[in-house]
N, C-alpha and C positions, 0 to 999 in steps of 0.2 A: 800538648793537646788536651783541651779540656772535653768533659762527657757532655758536653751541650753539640759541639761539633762532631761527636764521634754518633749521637744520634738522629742527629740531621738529614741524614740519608735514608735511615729509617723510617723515620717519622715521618718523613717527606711520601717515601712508598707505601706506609699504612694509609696516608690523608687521599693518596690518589684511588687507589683501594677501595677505600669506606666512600668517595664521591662516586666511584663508576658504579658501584655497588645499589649506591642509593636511586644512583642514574638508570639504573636498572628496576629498580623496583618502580620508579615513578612512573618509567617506560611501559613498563607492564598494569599498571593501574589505569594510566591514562587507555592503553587499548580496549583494556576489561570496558570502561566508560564508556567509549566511543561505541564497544560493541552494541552495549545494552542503548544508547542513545538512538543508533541508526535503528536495531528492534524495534524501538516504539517509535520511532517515525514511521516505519513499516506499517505498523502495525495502523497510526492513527491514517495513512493515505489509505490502507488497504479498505477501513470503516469507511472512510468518505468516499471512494469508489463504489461502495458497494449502496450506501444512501444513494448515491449519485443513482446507480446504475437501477435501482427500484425505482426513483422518482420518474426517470426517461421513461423507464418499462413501462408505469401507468400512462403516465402521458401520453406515450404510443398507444397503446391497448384502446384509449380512450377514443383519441382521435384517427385512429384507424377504423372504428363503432361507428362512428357519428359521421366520417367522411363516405364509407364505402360500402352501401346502404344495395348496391347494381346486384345483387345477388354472386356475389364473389365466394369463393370457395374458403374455409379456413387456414389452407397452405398459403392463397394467393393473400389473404388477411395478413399473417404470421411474417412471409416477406417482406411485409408491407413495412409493418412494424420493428423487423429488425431495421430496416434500411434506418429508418427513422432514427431507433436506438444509438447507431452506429453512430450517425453521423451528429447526436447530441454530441454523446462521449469523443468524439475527434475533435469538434470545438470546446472540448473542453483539454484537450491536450492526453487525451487518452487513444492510443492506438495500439492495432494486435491486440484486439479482443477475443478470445474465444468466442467464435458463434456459441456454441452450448452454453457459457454464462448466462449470454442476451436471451436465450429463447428458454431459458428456466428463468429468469427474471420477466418475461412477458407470462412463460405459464403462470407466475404465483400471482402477477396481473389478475390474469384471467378469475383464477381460482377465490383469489379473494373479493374480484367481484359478480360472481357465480353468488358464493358463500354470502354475502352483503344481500344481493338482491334474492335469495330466496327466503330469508328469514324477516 
């Protein structure tokens, strides 16, 4: 029996060892990665949502002004315009929106074109 065959068994159980070891650590790197990857995917839909969802706001704000002139009430306006909002953002593949979003996105509408036109 020479010490090359008396180590071979060993050796054999250190190299499986140090590969599940490493297997492990890779495992766990690759997840850390993924996490932080999906994060700023997150993060960069949630920006273009939120552009998205300013741009509708004016739009509506806008063309709800210019369309509904009958002496309408500001609720009947404001419905007007969410409907509007809603249904940009669904063609655009956005659904289950918080109403509250859409109608603090139509207020800052308003407000910034309040703020515009009095100055």
């Amino acid at each position: 029996m020479d010490i090359s065959s008396m180590l071979s068994p060993f050796l054999e159980q250190f190299l499986i060892g140090l590969f599940a070891f490493l297997a492990a650590i890779l495992s766990l790197i690759f997840n850390q990665l993924r996490t932080k990857i999906f994060k700023r995917i997150d993060t960069v839909n949630n920006i273009h949502f939120q552009e998205l969802l300013r741009t509708f706001a004016l739009q509506a704000f806008a063309q709800v002004e210019n369309t509904m002139k009958a002496g309408e009430t500001g609720a009947e306006k404001l419905e007007k315009a969410i409907e509007i909002v809603t249904n940009q953002l669904e063609q655009h593949g956005f659904k289950d929106i918080k109403k509250d979003n859409i109608i603090s996105a139509i207020e800052e509408a308003v407000l910034k074109f309040n703020y515009a036109y009095s100055n």
